[in-house]
ZATI-110095 format. One record per residue: x, y, z of N, C-alpha, C in turn; residue in three letters. Coordinates in steps of 0.1 Angstrom, whole numbers, padded with zeros to 4 digits, always signed. Each point is the difference from the previous one (the first is absolute). Layout:
REM residues N
XYZXYZXYZALA...
//
This chain:
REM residues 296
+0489+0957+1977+0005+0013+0004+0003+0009-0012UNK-0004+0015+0001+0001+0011-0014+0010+0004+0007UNK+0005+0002-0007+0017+0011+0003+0000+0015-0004UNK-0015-0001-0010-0005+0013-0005-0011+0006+0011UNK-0008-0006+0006-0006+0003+0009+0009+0004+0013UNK+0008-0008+0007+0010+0000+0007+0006+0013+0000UNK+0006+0003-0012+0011+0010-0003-0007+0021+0001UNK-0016-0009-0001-0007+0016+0004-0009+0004+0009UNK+0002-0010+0009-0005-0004+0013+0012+0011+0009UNK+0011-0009-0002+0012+0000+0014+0001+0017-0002UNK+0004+0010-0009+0000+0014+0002-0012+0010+0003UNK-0011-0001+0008-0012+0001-0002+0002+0007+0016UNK-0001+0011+0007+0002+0011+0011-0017-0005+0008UNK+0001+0006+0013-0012+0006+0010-0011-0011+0000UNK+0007-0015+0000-0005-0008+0008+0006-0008+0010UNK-0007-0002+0014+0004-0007+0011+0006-0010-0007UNK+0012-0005+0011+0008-0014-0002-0012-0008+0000UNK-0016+0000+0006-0004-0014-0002-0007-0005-0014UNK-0004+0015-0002-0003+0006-0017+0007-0010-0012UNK+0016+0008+0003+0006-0003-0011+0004-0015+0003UNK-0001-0005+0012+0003-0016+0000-0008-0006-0005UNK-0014+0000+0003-0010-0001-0006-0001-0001-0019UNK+0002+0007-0005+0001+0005-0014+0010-0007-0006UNK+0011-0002+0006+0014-0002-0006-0003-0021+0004UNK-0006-0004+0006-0002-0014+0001-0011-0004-0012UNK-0012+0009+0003-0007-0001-0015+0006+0003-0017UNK+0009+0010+0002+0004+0002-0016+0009-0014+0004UNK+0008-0006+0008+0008-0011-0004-0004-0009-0004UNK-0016-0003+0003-0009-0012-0005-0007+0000-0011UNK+0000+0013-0006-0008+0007-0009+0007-0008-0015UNK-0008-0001-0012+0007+0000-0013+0005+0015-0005UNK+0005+0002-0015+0000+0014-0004-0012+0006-0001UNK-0011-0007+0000-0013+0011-0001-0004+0002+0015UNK+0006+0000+0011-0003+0003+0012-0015-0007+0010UNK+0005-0016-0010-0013-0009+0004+0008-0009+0012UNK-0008-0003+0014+0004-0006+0007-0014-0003+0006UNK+0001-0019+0008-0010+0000+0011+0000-0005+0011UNK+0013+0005+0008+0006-0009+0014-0012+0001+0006UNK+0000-0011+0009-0012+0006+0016+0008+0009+0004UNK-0007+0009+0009+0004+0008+0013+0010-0007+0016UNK-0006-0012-0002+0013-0009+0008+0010+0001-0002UNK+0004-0002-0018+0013-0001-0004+0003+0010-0003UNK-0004+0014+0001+0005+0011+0001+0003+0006+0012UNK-0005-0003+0014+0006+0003+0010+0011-0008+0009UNK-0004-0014-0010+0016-0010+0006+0010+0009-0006UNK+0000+0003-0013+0015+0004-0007+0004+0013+0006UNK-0013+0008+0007+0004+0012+0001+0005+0005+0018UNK-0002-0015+0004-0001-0001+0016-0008+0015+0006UNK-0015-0002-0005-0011+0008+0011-0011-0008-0005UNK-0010+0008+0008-0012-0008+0006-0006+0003-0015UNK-0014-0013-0003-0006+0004-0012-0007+0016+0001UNK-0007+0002+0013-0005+0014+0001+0008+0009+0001UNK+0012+0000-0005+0010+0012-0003-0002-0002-0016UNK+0002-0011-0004+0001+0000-0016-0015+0004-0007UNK-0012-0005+0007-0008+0005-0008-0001+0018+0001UNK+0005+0008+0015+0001+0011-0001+0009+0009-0012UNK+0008-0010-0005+0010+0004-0004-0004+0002-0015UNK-0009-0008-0003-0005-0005-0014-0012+0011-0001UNK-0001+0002+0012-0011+0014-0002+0006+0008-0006UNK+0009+0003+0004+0009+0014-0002+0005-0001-0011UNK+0005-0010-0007+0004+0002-0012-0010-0002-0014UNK-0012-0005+0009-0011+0003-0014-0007+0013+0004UNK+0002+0010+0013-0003+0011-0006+0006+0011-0007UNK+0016-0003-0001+0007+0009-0006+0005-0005-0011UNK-0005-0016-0008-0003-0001-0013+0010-0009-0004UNK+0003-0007+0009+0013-0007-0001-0004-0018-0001UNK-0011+0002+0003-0005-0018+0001-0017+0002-0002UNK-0003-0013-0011-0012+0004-0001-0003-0018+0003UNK-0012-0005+0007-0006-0012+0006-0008-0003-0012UNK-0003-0011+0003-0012-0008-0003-0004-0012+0011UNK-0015+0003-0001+0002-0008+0014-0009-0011-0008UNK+0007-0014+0006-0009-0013-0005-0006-0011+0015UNK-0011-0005+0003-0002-0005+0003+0005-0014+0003UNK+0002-0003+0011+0006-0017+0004+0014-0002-0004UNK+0009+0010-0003+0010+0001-0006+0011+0015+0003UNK+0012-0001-0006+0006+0010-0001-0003+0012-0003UNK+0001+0015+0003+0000+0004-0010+0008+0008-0009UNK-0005+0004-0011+0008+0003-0014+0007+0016+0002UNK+0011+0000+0001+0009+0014+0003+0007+0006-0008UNK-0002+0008-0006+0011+0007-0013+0007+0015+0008UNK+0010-0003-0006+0011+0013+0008+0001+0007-0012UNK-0006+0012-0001+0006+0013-0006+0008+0014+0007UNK+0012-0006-0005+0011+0011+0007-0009+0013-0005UNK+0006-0001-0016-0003+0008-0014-0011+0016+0007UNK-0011-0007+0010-0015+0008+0009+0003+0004+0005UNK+0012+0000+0009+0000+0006+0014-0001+0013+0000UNK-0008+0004+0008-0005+0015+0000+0003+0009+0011UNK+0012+0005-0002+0005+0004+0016-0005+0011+0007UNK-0014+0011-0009-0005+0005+0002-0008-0009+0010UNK-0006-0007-0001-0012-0006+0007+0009-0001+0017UNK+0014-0007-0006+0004-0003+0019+0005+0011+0000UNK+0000+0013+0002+0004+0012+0003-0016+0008+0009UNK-0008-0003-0010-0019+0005+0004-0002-0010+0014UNK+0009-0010+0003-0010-0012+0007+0010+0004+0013UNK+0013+0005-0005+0007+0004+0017-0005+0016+0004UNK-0007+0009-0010-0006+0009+0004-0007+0000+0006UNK-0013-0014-0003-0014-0001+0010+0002-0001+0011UNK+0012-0011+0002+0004-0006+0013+0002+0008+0008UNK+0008+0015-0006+0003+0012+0005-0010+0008+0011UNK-0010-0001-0010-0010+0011+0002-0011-0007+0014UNK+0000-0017-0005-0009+0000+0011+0005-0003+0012UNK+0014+0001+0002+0008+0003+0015+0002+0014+0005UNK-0001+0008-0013+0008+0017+0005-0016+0007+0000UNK-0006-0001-0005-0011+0008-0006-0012-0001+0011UNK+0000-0015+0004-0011-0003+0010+0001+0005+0015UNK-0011+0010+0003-0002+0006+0010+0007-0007+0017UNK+0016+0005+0002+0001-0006+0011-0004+0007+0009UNK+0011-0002+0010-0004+0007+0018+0003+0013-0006UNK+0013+0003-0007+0002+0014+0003-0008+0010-0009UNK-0011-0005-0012-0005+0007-0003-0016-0003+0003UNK-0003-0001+0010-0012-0006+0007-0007+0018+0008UNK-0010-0002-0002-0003+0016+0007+0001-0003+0018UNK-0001+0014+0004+0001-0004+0012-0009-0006+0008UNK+0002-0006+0008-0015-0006+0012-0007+0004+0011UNK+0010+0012+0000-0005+0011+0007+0011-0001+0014UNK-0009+0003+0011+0010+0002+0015+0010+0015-0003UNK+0008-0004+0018+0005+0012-0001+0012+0000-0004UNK+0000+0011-0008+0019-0001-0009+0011+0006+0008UNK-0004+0004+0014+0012+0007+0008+0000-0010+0012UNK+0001-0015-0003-0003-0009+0012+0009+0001+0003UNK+0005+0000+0015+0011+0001+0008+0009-0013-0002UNK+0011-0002+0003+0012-0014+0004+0002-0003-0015UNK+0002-0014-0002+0002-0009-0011-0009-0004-0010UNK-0012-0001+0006-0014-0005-0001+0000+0009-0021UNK-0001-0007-0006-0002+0005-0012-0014+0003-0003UNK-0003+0015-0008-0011+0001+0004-0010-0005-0018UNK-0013+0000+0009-0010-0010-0012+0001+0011-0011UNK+0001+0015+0001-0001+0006-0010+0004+0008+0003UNK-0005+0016-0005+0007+0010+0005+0014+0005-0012UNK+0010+0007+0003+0010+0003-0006+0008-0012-0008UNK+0002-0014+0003+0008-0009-0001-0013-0004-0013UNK+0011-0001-0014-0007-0006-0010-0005-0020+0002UNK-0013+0001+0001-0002-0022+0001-0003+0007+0013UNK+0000-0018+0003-0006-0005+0008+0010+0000+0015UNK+0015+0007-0005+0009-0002+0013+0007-0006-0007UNK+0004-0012-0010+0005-0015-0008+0014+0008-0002UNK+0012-0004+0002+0012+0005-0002+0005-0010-0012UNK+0006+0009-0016+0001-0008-0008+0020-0004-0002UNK-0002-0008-0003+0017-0002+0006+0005-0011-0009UNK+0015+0004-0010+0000-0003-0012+0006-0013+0005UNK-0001-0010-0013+0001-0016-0001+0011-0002-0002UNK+0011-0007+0009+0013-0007-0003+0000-0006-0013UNK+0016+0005-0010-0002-0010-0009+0005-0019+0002UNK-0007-0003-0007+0001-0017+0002+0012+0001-0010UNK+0014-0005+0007+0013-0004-0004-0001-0017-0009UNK-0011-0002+0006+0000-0017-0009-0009-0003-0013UNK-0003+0014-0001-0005-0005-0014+0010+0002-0016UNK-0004-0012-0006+0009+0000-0011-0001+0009-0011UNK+0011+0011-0004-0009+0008-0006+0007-0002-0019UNK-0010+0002+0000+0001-0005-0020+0008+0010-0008UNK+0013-0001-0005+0007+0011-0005-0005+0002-0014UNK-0001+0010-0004-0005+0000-0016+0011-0005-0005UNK-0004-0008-0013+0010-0009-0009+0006+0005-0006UNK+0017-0003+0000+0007+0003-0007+0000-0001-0017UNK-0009-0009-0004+0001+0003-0014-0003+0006-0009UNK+0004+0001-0010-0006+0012-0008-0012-0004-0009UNK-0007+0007-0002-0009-0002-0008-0004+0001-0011UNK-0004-0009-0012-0001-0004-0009-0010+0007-0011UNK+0002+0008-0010-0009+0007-0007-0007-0005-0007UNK+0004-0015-0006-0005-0010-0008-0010-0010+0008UNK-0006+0008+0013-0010-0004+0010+0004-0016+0003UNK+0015-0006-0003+0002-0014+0004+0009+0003+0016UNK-0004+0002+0010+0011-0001+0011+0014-0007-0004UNK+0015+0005+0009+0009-0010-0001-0003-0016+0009UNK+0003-0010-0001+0002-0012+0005+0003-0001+0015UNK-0006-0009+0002+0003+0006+0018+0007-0007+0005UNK+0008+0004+0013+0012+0002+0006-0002-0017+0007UNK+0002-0010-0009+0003-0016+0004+0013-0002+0000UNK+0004-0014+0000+0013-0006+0000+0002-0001-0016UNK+0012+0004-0002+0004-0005-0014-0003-0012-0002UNK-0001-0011+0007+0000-0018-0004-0011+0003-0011UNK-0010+0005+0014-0015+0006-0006-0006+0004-0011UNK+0007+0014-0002-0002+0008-0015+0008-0007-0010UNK+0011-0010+0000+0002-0006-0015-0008-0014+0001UNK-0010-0004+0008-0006-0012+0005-0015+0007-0012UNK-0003+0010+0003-0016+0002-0004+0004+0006-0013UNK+0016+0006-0003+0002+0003-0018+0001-0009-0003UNK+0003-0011+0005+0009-0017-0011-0024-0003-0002UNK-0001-0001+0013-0017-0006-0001-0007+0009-0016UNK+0003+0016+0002-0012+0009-0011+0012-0005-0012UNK+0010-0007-0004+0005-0002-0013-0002-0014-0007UNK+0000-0006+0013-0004-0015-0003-0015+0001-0007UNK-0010+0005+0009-0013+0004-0004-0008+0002-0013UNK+0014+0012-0002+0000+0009-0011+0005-0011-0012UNK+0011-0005+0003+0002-0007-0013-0008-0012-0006UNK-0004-0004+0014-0008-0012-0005-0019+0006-0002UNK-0004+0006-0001-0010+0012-0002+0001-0001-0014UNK+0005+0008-0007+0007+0000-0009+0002-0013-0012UNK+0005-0006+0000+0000-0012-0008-0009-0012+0006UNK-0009+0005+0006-0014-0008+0001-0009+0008-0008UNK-0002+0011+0003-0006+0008-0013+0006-0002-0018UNK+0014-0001-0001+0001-0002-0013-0003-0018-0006UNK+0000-0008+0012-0006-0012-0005-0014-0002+0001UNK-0005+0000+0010-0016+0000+0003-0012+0014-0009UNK+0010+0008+0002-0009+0008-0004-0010+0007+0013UNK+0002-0002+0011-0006+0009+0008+0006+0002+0014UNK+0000+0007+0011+0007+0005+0006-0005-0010+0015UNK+0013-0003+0003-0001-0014+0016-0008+0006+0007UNK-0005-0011+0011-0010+0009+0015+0015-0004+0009UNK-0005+0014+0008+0008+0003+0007-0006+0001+0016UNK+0005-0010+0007-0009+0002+0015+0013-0001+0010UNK-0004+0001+0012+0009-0009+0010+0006-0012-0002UNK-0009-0010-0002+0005-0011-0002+0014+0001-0015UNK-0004+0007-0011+0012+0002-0009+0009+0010+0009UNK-0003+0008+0008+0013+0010+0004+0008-0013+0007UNK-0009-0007+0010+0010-0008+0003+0012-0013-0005UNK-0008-0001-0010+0013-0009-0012+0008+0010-0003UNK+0000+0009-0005+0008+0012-0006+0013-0004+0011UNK-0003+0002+0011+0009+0003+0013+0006-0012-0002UNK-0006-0010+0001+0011-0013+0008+0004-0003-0019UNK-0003+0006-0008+0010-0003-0011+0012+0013+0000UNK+0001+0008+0004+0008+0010+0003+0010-0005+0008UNK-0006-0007+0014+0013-0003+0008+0005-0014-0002UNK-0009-0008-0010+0006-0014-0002+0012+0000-0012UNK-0004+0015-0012+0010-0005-0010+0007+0017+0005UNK+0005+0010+0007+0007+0009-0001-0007+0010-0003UNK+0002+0016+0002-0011+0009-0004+0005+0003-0021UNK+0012-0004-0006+0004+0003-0012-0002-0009-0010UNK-0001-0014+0004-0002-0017-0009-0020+0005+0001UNK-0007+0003+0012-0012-0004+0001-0007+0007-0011UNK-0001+0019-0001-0008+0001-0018+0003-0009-0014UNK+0012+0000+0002+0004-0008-0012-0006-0013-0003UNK+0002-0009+0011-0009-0014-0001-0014+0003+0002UNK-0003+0004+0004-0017+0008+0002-0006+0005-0015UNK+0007+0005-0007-0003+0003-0019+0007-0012-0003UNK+0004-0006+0002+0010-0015-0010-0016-0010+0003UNK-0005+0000+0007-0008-0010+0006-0011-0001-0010UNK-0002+0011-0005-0015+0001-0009+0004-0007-0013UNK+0013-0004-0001+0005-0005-0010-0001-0014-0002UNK-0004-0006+0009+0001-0020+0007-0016+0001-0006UNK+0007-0017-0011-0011-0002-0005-0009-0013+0008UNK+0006-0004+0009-0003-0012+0010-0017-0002-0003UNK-0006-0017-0001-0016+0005+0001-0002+0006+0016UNK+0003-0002+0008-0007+0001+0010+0004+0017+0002UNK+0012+0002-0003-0004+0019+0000-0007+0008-0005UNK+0003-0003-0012-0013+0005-0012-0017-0005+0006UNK+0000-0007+0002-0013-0006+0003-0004+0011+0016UNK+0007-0001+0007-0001+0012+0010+0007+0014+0000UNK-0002+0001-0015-0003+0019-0009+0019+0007+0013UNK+0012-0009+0000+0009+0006+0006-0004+0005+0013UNK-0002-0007+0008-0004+0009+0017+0013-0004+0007UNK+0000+0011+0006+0013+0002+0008+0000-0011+0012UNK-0011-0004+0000+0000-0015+0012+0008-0007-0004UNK+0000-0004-0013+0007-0016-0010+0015+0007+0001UNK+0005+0013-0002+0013+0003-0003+0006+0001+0018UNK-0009+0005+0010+0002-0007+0012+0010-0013-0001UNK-0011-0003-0003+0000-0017+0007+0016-0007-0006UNK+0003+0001-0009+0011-0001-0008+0009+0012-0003UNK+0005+0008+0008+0006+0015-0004+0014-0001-0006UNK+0008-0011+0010+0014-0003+0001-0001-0008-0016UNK-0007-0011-0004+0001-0007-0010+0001+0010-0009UNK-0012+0010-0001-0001+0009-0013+0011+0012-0003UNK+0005-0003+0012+0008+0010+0002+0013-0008-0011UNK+0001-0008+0000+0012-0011-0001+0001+0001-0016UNK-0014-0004-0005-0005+0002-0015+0000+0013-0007UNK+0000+0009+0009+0003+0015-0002+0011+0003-0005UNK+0010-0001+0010+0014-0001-0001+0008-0006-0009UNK-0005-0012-0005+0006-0009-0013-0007+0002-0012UNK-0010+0008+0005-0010+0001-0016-0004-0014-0004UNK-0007-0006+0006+0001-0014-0005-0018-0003+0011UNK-0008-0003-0007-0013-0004+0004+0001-0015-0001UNK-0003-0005+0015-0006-0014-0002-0013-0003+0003UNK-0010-0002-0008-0011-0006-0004+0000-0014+0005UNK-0012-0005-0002-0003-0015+0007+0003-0005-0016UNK+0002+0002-0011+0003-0006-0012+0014-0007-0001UNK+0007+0013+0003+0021-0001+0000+0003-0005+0012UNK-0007+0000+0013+0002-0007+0013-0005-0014-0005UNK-0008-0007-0007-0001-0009-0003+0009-0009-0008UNK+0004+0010-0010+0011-0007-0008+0013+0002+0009UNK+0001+0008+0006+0013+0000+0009+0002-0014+0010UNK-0006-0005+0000-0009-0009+0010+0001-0016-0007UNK+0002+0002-0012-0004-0010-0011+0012+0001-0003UNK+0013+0010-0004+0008-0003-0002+0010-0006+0011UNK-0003+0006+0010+0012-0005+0012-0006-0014+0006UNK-0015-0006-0003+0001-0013-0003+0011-0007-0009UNK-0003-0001-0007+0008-0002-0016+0016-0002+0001UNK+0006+0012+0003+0013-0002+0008+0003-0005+0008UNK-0012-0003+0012+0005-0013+0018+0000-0011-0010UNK-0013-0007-0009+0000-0009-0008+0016-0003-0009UNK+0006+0007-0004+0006-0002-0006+0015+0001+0005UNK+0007+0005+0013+0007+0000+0008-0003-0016+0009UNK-0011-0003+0000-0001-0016+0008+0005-0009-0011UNK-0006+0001-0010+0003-0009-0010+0016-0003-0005UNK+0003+0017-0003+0019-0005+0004+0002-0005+0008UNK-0003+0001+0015+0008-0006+0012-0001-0014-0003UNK-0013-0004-0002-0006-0014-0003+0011-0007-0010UNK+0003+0006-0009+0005-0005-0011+0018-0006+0000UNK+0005+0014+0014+0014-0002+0005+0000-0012+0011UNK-0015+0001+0006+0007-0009+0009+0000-0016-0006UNK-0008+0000-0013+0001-0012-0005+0017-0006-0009UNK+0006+0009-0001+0008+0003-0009+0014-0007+0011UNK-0002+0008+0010+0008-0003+0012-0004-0016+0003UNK-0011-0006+0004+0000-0012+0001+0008-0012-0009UNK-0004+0005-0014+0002-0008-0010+0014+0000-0005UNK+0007+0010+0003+0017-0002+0005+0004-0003+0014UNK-0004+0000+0011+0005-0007+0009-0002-0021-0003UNK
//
């Protein structure tokens, strides 16, 4: 999940609820570069509608610049969300057409006449004559009370072209700041040890996360840059991946806290000495209980 994509998604005007549901499920799957590649299945589970609402929906926001496809064969395909495109001129020209080819297209009442007589006596509407059409009485449309209507957003808008953050639960918004610091710090002091900058996919957003909620959103950057510091072989040997600091979080966390690294070297002699002391605690006992015998 981008929180950057996310965050310039949610203030985005003059698309249908199925639109922006649509959009707002993809930027949630999306990385920061606005790369995602759910099926269409799992876009209309999350969005509860049919997939031929979502692919209509995916029309519409790749013609107004907002999603660009790739289509692959036997497989998903590849979906990038660009808020950044959206071109509100384009969905302003496309509710004009809609306009034109309802208002513009020759109805009854501007149909020439068909002739007959225009002073027909009774009710009988006549085929032509004085009465513009064909007779067709045009008679305006009840408004629909059940449709949901989209209030323009309250937020304000952003000159620095970054939208404000959109309107989640607090748990939430310090959930995805503890995630982009953790990220960040451990980004960061992988670059100053390795020398080059981590991959970042889903599979890493998702360690990020369950190291966030395993060690606290404030302990987690901190151990996340402490970690590049463990000279363990088996870390080093796997170049610090946030899998290994997974897997052990609470431990490193522990070594964090005491400043104190245990290696398989010092775990060995730790190991060697608390041998050494059971050895040598039996041997007193051994020695008292002989002592005890040999005075009774």
């Amino acid at each position: 999940m981008s929180t950057i994509i996310m965050s310039q998604c949610w203030p985005l005007q003059s698309l249908s609820v199925t639109q922006k549901a649509v959009l707002i499920s993809l930027a949630d799957q999306a990385n920061d570069d606005g790369v995602c590649w759910p099926a269409i299945g799992t876009i209309a589970k999350r969005c509860c509608m049919s997939a031929r609402a979502v692919r209509s929906a995916m029309d519409h926001l790749e013609e107004v610049g907002l999603l660009s496809r790739e289509r692959r064969f036997n497989s998903s395909n590849v979906y990038v969300v660009t808020p950044t495109k959206f071109n509100a001129a384009a969905v302003a020209s496309k509710g004009k057409r809609k306009a034109g080819k309802s208002g513009d297209a020759a109805g009854a009442g501007a149909a020439p006449h068909a002739g007959g007589a225009p002073d027909a006596p009774g009710d009988a509407p006549g085929a032509g004559g004085g009465a513009a059409g064909a007779g067709l009485e045009v008679r305006p449309v009840p408004p629909n009370r059940h449709i949901t209507l989209i209030e323009p957003s309250g937020e304000p808008s952003s000159p620095a072209g970054l939208p404000a953050a959109p309107p989640v639960a607090d748990s939430e918004t310090e959930l995805q700041a503890a995630c982009r610091a953790t990220w960040a710090a451990y980004a960061v002091a992988y670059r100053n040890r390795h020398g080059a900058t981590p991959v970042r996919n889903a599979k890493v957003n998702a360690h990020v996360k369950q190291i966030v909620q395993r060690l606290g959103y404030v302990e987690a950057p901190l151990v996340a840059a402490w970690f590049l510091r463990v000279n363990e072989r088996l870390v080093v040997q796997g170049m610090h991946d946030l899998g290994l600091l997974l897997a052990r979080c609470e431990a490193y966390r522990t070594q964090w806290a005491t400043n104190r690294q245990v290696t398989e070297t010092s775990a060995r002699h730790t190991d060697q000495t608390q041998s050494n002391v059971t050895a040598a605690d039996e041997a007193k006992a051994l020695l008292r209980n002989r002592r005890t015998a040999n005075a009774g």
